[in-house]
C-alpha positions as CSV (number, residue, x, y, z in Angstrom):
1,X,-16.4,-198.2,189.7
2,X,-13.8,-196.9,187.1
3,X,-13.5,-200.2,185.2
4,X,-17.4,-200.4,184.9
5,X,-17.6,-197.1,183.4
6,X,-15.0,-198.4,181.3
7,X,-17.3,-200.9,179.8
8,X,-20.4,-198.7,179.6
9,X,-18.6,-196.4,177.6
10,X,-17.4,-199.0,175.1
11,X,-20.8,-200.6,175.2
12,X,-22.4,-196.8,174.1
13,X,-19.5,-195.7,171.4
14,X,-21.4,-198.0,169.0
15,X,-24.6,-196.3,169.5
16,X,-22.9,-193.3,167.7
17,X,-22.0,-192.4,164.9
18,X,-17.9,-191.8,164.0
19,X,-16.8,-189.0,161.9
20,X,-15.9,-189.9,158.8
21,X,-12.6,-188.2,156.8
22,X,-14.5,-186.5,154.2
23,X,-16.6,-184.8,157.2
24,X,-16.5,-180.9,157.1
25,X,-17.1,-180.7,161.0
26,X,-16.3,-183.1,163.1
27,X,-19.2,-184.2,165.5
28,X,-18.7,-185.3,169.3
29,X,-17.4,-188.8,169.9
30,X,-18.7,-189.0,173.7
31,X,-21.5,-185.9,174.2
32,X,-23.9,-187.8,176.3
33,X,-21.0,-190.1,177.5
34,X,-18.6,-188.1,179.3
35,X,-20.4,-184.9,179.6
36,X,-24.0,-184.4,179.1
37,X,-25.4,-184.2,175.3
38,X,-27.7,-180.8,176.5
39,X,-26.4,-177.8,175.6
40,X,-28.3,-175.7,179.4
41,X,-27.7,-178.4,181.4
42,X,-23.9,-178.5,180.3
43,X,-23.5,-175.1,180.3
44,X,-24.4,-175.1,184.0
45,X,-22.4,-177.6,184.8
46,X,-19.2,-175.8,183.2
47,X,-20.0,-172.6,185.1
48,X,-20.7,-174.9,188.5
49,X,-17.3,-175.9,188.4
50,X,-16.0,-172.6,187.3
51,X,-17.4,-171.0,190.5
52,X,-16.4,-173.4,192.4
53,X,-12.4,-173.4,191.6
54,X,-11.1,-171.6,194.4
55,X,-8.2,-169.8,191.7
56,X,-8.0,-166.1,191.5
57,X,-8.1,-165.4,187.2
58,X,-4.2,-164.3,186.7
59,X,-3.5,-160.9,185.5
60,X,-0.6,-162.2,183.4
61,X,-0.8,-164.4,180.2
62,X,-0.8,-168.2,180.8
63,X,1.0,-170.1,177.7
64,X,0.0,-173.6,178.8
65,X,-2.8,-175.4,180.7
66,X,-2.0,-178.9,181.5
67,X,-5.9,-180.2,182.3
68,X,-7.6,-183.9,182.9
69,X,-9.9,-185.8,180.3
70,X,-11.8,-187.9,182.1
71,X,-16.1,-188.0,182.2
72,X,-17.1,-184.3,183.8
73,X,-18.2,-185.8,187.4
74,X,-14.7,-187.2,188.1
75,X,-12.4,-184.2,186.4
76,X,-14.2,-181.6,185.3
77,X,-13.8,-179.8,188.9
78,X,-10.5,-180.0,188.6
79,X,-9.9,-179.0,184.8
80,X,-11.7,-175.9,185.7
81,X,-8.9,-174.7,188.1
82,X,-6.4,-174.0,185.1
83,X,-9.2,-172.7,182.5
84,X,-9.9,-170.2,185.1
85,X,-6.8,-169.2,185.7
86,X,-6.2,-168.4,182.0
87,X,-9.6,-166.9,181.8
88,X,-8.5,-163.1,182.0
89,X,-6.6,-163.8,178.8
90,X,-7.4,-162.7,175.3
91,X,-6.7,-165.9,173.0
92,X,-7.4,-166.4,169.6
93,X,-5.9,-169.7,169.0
94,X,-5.9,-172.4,171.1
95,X,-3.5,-175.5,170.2
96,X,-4.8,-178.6,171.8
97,X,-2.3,-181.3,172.4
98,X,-4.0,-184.9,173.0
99,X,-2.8,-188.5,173.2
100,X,-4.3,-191.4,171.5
101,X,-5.8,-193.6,173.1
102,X,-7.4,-195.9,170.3
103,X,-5.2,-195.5,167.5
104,X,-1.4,-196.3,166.7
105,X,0.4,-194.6,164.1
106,X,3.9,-192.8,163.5
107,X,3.8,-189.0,163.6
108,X,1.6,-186.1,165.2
109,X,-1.9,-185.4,163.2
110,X,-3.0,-182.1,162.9
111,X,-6.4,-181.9,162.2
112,X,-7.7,-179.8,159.2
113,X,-11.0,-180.1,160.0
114,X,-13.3,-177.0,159.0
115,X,-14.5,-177.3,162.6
116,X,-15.8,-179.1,165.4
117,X,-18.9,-179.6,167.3
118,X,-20.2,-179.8,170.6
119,X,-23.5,-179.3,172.5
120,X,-22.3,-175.8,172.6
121,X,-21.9,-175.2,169.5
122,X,-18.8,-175.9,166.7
123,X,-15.5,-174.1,167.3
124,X,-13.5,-173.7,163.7
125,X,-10.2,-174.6,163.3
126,X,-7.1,-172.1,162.3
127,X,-6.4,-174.3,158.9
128,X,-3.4,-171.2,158.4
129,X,-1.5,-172.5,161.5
130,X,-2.5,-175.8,160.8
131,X,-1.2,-175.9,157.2
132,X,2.1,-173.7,158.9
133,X,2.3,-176.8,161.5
134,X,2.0,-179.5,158.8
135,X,5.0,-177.7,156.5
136,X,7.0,-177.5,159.0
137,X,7.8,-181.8,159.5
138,X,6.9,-184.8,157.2
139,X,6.0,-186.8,160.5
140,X,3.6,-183.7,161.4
141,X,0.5,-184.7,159.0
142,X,-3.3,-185.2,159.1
143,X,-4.4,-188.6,159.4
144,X,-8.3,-188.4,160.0
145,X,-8.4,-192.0,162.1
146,X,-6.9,-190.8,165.1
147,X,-10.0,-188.1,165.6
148,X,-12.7,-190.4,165.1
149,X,-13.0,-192.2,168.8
150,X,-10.9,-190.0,170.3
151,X,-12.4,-188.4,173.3
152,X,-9.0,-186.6,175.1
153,X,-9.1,-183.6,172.9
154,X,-13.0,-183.8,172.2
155,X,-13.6,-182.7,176.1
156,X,-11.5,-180.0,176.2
157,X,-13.5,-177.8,173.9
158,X,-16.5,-177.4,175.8
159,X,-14.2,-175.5,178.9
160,X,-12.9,-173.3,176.1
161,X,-16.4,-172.5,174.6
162,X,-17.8,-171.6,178.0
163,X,-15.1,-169.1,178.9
164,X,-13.6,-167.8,175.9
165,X,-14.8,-166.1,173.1
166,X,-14.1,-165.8,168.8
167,X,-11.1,-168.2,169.4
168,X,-10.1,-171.1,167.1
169,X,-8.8,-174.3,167.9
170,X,-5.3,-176.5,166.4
171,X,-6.4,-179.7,167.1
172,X,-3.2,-182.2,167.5
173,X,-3.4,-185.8,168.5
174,X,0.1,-187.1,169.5
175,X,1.0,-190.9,167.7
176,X,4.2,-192.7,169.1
177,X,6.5,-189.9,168.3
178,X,10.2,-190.4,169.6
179,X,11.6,-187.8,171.4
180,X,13.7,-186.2,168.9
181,X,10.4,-185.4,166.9
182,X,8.7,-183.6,170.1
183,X,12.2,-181.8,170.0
184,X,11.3,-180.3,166.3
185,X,7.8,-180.2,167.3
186,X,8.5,-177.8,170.2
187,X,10.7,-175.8,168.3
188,X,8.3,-175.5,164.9
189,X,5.1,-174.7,167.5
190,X,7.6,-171.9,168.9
191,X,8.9,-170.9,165.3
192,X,4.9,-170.4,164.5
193,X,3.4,-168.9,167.6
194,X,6.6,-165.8,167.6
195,X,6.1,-162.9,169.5
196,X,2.5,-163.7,169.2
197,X,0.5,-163.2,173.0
198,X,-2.7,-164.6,172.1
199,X,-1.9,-168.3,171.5
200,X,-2.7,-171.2,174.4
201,X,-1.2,-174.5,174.6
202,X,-3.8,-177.2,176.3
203,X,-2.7,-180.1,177.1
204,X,-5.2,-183.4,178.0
205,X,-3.5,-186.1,180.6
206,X,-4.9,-188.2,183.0
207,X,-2.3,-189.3,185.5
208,X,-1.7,-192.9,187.1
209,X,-4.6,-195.1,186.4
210,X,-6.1,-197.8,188.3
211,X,-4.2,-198.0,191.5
212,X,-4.9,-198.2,195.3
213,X,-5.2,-194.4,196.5
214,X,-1.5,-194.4,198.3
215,X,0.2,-195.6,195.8
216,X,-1.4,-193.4,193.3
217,X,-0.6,-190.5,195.1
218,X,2.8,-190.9,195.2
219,X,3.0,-191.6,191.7
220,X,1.5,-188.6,190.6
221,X,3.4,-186.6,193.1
222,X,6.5,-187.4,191.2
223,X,4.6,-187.1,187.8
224,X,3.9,-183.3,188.8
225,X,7.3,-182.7,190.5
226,X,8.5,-183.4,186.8
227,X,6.2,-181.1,185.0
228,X,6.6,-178.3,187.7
229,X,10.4,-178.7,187.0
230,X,9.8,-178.8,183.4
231,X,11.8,-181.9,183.1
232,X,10.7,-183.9,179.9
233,X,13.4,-186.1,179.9
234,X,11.7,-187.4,183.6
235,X,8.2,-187.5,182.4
236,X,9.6,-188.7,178.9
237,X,11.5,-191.9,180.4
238,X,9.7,-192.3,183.4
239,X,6.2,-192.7,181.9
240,X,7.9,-194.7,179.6
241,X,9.1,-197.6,182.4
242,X,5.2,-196.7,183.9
243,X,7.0,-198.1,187.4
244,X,7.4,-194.2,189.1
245,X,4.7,-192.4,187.2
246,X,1.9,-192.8,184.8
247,X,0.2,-190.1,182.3
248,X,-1.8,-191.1,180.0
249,X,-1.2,-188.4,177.9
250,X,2.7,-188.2,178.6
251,X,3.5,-187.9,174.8
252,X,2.4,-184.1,174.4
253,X,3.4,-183.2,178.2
254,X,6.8,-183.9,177.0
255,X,5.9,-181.8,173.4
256,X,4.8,-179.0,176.1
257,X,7.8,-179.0,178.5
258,X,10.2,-178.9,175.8
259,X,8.0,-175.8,174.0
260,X,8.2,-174.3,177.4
261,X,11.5,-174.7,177.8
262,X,12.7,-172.5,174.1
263,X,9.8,-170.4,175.1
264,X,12.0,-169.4,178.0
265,X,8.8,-170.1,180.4
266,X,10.0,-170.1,183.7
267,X,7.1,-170.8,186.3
268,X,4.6,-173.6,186.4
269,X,2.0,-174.1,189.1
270,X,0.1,-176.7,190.2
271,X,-3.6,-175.5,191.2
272,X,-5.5,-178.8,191.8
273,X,-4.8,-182.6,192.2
274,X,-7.4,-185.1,193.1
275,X,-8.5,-188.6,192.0
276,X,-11.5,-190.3,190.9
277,X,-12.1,-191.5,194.6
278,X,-12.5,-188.2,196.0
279,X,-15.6,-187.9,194.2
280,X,-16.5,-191.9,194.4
281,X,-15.2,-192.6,197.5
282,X,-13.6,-195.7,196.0
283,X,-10.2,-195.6,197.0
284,X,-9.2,-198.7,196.1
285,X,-8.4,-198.6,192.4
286,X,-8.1,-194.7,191.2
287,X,-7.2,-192.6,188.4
288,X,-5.0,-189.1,189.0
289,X,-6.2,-185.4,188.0
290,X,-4.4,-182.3,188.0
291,X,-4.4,-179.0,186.7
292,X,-1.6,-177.1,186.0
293,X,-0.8,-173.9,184.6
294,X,2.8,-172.6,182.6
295,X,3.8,-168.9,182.4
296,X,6.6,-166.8,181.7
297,X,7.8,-164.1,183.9
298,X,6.0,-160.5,184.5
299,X,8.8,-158.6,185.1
300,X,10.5,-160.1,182.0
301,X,10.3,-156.6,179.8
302,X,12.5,-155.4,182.8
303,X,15.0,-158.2,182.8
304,X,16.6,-157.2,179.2
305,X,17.0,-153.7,180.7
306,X,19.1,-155.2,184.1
307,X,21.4,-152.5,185.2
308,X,24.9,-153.5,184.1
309,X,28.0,-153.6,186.8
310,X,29.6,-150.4,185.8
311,X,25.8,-148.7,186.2
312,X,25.7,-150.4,189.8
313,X,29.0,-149.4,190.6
314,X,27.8,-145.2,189.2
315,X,24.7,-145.8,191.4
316,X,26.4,-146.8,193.8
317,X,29.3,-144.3,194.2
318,X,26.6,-141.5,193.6
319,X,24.8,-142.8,197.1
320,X,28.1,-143.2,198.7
321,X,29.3,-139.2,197.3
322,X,26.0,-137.5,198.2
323,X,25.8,-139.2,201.5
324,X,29.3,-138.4,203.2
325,X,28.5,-134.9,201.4
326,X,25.5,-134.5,202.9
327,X,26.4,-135.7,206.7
328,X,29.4,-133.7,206.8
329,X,28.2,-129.9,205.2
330,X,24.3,-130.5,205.0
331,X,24.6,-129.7,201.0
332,X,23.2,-131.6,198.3
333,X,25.6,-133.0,195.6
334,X,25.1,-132.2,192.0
335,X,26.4,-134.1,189.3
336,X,25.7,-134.6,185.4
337,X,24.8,-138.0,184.1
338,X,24.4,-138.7,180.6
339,X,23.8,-142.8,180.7
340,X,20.1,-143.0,179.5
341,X,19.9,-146.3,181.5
342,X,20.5,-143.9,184.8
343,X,18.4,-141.2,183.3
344,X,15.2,-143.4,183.3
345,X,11.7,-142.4,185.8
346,X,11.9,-145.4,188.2
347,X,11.7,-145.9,192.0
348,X,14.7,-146.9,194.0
349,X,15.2,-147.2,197.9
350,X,18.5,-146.4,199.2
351,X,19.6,-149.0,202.6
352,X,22.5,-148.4,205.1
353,X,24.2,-151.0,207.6
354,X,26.4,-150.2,210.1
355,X,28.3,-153.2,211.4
356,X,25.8,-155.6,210.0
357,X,22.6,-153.6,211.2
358,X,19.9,-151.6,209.9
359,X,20.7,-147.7,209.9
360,X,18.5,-146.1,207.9
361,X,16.2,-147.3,204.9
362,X,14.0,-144.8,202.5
363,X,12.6,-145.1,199.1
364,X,10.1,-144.3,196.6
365,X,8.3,-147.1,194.9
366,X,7.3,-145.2,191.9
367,X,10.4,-142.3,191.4
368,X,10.0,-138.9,190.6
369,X,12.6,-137.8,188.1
370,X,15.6,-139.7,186.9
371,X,16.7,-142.8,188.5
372,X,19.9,-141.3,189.6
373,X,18.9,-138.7,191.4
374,X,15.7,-140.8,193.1
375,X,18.9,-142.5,194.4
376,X,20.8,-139.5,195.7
377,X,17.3,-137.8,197.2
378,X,17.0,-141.2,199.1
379,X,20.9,-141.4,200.3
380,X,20.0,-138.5,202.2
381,X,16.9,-139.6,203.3
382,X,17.9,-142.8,204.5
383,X,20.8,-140.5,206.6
384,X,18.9,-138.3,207.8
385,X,15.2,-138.3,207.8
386,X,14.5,-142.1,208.7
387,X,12.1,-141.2,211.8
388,X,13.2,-144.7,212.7
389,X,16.7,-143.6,213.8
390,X,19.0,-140.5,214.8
391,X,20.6,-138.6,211.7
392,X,24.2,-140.4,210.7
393,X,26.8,-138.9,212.4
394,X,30.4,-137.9,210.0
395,X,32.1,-140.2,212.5
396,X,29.8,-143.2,211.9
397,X,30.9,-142.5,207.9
398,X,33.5,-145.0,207.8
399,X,31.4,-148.0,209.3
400,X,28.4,-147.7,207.2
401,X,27.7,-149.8,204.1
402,X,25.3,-148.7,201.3
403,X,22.6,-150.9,198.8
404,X,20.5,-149.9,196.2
405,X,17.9,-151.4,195.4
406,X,16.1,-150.5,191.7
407,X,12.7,-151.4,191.6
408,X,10.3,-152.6,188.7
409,X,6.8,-150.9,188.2
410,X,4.6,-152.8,190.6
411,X,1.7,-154.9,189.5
412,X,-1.3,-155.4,191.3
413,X,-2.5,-159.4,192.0
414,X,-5.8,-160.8,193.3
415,X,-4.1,-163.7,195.2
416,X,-1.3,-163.6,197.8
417,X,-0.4,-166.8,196.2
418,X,1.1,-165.1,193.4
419,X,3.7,-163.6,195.9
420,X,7.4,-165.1,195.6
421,X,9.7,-164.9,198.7
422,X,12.8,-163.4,198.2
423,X,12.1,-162.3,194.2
424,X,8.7,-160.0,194.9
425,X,8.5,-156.8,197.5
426,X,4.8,-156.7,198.4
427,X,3.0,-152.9,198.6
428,X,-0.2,-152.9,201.0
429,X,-2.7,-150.2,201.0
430,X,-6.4,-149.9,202.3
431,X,-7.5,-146.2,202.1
432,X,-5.4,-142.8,203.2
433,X,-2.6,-143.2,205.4
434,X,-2.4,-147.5,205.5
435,X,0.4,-148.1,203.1
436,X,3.0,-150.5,203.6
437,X,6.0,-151.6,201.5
438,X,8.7,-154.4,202.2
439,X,11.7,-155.1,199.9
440,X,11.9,-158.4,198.4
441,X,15.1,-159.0,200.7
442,X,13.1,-158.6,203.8
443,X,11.9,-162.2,203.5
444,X,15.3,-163.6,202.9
445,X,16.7,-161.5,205.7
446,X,14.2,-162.5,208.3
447,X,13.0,-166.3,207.5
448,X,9.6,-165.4,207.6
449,X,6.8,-167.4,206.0
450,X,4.5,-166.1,203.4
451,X,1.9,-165.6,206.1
452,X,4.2,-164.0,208.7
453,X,5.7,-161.6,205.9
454,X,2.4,-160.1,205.1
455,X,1.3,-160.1,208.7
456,X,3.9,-158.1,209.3
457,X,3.8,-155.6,206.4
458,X,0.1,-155.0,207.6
459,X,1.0,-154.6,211.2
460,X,4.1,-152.9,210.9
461,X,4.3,-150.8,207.8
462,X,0.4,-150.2,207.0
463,X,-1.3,-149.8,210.4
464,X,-4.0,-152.3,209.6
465,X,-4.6,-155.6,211.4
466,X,-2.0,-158.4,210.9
467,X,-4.2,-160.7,208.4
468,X,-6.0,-157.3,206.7
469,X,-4.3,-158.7,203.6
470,X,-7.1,-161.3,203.3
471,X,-9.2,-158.8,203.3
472,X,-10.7,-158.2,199.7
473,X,-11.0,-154.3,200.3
474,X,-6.6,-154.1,200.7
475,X,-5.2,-153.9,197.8
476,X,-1.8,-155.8,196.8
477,X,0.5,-155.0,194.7
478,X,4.6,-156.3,194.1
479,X,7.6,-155.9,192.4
480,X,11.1,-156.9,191.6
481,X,14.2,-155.4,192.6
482,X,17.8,-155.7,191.5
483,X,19.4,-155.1,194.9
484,X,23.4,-154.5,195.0
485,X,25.9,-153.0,197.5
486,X,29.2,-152.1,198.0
487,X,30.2,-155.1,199.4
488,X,29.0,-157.3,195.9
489,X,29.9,-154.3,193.3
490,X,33.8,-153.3,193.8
């Protein structure tokens, strides 16, 4: 099936017209070929597959969407997966990395087109970030050629028109560049873009092409493994040998894991895979789809302000002080701080161990007052008002072992998959008196799965049933925590 399309395309490119280099806006290549020439009917089909993505729109910003090329009716229900997931963002450029498929040349162009077209209407291209992108290298140029068949970046644009709004494009079609120069490339794309949030990286790649449905599987399992790991050297080399993987558009996947790499983007997620015999049924010679989306981290405002060792160790000593205080008179320490780290509003949750096992736990997730004393208040607590446990004892003193844990603002999600064992605590609520919180610890502590995590936190901490997190009426919200005792802060 795949190889017959193959031909009807080729058959129909000379029934249109190619853009020529002195052209303003650059019309379609393949409207009518790959997607449908009719600006309704196309526009429902966008917003079909957009519905039917099963991804919840992320509340953080997406830097990169890795999506397919291919005719709509094999990929386009996969493309939509990342597009959606980006779609809560505010973007006003969009850089689109593509391969060549029909033309070979030396170098990365960068089209300076005034704009270009599709059934949708024409999308106008940032000629300032262009001209910054072409200053930058004499291998990054624009060589007109490479557009004019070119239909990797051409079907792109037509997600973008449907979901965003008053963006422009950098179109970039990616030659036989060495890896050296996708080194540069990265670094110049990061040296433009700056502190800037309302740039997008798209980048167009098939995967393997044309083998039995087995084998392409495993191919492409490795080919994501790489990008999910943000290994361009693997994708770099191994698409290069074509014997473990196979991208068609391998070139600017590399350009994109090494931008992500200086951008100090740390997460990438796969949301879809499928192949072209998933929708023929063909299984016997395939091509590979995925949709992938790369991100920094939420909480990484709160990273640059980590709580140094010698604040631990304050933090810590102020927990241990107003505790043993506290057990043996029933007074409440005072002290004076004057660190503006410790003086900060946040929420904190004091824990106690005795002999390896819980003995009290109490915190507040937002804090009320400087950090410091949210941690003395919930010393005490955690002593003495945990309804879980009698009140410590003075003679218990001596066995007990205190941790801190200092939390970040929590964030509310859509999608329990944006949970991370071990790095987010999870808050539950659904109406008055069903709230439950579990440290991001808990899940390290107690093996549980995803699943079995939040059952519990429903069950046990909020009152509600043990899958209530599904339900679209609890709300979700998490955190990170730097967590340190006495045992890891001498």
């Amino acid at each position: 099936m795949i190889r017959i399309f193959t031909v009807i395309l080729f058959v129909t490119f000379s029934f249109f017209p190619m853009a020529h280099a002195d052209t303003k806006i650059k019309r379609p290549n393949v409207s009518g070929q790959f997607y449908t020439a009719e600006p309704r009917e196309l526009s429902a089909q966008i917003g079909e597959f957009f519905q039917r993505a099963d991804v919840t729109p992320a509340d953080r910003h997406i830097d990169i969407v890795i999506a397919p090329h291919a005719g709509y009716m094999y990929s386009g229900a996969v493309a939509a997966y990342g597009f959606k997931a980006a779609s809560r963002n505010k973007y006003t450029t969009v850089v689109i990395l593509a391969p060549s498929h029909y033309s070979g040349f030396d170098g990365i162009s960068v089209g300076q087109q005034d704009g270009f077209q599709t059934p949708l209407g024409i999308v106008n291209v940032d000629q300032e970030f262009a001209k910054q992108l072409i200053a930058e290298n004499e291998k990054f140029y624009f060589a007109p050629e490479p557009f004019e068949r070119e239909h990797s970046l051409e079907v792109e644009i037509p997600f973008l028109q449907k979901i965003f709004t008053n963006f422009k494009i950098v179109p970039v079609i990616m030659g036989q560049p060495g890896f050296v120069l996708l080194e540069k490339f990265a670094a110049s794309l990061n040296k433009i873009i700056g502190e800037r949030k309302d740039v997008l990286i798209v980048v167009s790649t098939d995967l393997s092409h044309y083998h039995p449905d087995v084998k392409a599987r495993t191919m492409d399992a490795l080919a994501i493994k790489a990008i999910t790991s943000f290994d361009a050297k693997a994708v770099w080399e191994g698409c290069q040998r074509r014997s473990a993987m196979e991208m068609c558009g391998f070139v600017p996947t590399t350009a994109a894991l090494l931008y992500a790499r200086q951008r100090g983007l740390t997460h990438a997620q796969m949301l879809r895979y499928a192949n072209s015999g998933d929708v023929t049924g063909d299984r016997n010679s395939v091509v590979g789809y995925t949709s992938i989306i790369i991100y920094g981290d939420a909480q990484k405002d709160e990273d640059k302000d980590a709580l140094t060792p010698a604040q631990k160790k304050r933090l810590l000593d102020i927990a241990r002080q107003t505790m043993d205080e506290y057990v043996r008179t029933g007074k409440t320490l005072e002290f004076l701080e004057t660190d503006p780290r410790l003086l900060r509003e946040e929420g904190a949750f004091a824990t106690i161990h005795k002999q390896g096992r819980l003995r009290g736990c109490i915190g507040n997730i937002l804090g009320r007052g400087p950090l410091c004393q949210t941690v003395r208040d919930m010393a005490i607590a955690a002593a003495a008002k945990d309804p879980r446990f009698d009140p410590v004892q003075a003679q218990e003193l001596k066995d007990l072992d205190i941790e801190v844990s200092v939390l970040s603002k929590p964030r509310t999600i859509k999608n329990a998959d944006e949970i991370i064992l071990g790095k987010h605590g999870v808050i539950v609520s659904q109406g008055p008196g069903h709230q439950g919180v579990f440290l991001p610890q808990v899940a390290t502590e107690t093996g549980w799965s995803k699943e079995e995590f939040l059952n519990q936190l429903c069950a046990q901490k909020a009152g509600l049933a043990p899958d209530a997190w599904k339900d679209p009426k609890t709300k979700i919200e998490i955190f990170t925590a730097q967590v340190f005792g006495e045992k890891d802060v001498q």
